[in-house]
C-alpha positions as CSV (number, residue, x, y, z in Angstrom):
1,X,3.2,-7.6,-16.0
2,X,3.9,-10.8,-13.7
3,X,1.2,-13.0,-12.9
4,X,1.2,-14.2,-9.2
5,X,2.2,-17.1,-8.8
6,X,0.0,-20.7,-8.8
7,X,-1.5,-21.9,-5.5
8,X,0.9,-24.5,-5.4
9,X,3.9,-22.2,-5.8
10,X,3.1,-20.2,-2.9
11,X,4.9,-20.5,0.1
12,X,2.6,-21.6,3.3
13,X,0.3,-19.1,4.6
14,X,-2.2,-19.9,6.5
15,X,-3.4,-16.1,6.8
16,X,-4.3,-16.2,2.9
17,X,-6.1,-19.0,4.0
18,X,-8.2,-17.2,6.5
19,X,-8.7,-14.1,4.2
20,X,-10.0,-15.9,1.4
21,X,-12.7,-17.4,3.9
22,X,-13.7,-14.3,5.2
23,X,-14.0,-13.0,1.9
24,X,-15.9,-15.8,0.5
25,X,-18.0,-16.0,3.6
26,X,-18.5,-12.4,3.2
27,X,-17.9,-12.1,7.2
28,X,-17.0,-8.6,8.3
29,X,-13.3,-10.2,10.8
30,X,-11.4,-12.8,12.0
31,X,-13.8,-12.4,15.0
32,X,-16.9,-13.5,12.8
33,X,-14.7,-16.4,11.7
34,X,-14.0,-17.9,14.8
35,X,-17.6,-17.6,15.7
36,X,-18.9,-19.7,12.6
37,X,-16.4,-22.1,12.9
38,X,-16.7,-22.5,17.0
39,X,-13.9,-21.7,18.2
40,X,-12.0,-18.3,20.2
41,X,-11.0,-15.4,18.5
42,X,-7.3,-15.9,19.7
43,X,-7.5,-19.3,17.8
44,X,-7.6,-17.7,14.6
45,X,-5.0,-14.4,15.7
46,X,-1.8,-17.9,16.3
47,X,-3.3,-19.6,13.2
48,X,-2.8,-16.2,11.0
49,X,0.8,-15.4,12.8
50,X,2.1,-18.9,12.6
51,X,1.9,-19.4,16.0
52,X,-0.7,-22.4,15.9
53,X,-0.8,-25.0,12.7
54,X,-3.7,-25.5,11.1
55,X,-4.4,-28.7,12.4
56,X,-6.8,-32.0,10.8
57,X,-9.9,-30.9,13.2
58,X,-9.7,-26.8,12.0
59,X,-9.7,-28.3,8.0
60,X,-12.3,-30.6,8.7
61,X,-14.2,-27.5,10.5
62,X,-13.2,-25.2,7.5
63,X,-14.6,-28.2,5.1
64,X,-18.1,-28.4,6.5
65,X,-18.5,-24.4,6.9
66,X,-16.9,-23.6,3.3
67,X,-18.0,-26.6,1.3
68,X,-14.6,-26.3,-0.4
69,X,-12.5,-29.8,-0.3
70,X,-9.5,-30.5,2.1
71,X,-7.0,-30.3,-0.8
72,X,-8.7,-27.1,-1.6
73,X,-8.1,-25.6,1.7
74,X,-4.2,-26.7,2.0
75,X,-3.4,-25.2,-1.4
76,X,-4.7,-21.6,-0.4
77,X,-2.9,-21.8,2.7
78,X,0.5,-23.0,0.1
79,X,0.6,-26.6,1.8
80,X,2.4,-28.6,-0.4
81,X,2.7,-31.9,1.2
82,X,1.9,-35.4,-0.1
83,X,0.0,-36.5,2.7
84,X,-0.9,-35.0,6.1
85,X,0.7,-37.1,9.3
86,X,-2.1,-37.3,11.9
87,X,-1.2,-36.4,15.6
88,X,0.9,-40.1,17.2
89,X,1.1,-41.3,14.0
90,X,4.7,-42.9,13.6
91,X,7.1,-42.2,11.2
92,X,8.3,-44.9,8.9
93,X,12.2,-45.0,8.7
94,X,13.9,-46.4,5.7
């Protein structure tokens, strides 16, 4: 039988993400989500199709409702980056 694969083999998906906070929140929808982490429903419906990225502000939400660390929260949604570029920050070029 095949194990799944490790969080950090997973391929970005920020619905996992959202599932496994319902779940652990034992919330009954996405609805009840939104609500305990302030913000509208259709917030959470672009952030589970892809259509919104889970920005710094929505972790740091998700942080202080879940008690679960920010590096926690990226790997269940399969973010594999180094580091996080916050909004205006510049690129370095090489």
């Amino acid at each position: 039988m095949k194990q799944p694969p490790a969080p950090e083999e997973q391929e970005y998906s920020p619905a996992r993400l959202l599932d496994v906070l319902v779940a652990r929140l034992r919330l009954k929808n996405d609805a009840a989500l939104s609500r305990l982490l302030g913000v509208e429903a259709p917030t959470i419906s672009k952030i589970r199709h892809k259509r919104l990225r889970v920005g710094a502000a929505m972790l740091l939400r998700m942080h202080e409702v879940t008690h679960l660390s920010i590096d926690e929260l990226r790997a269940l949604m399969g973010d594999r980056r180094a580091r996080m570029r916050l909004p205006g920050e510049q690129q370095q070029r090489h």
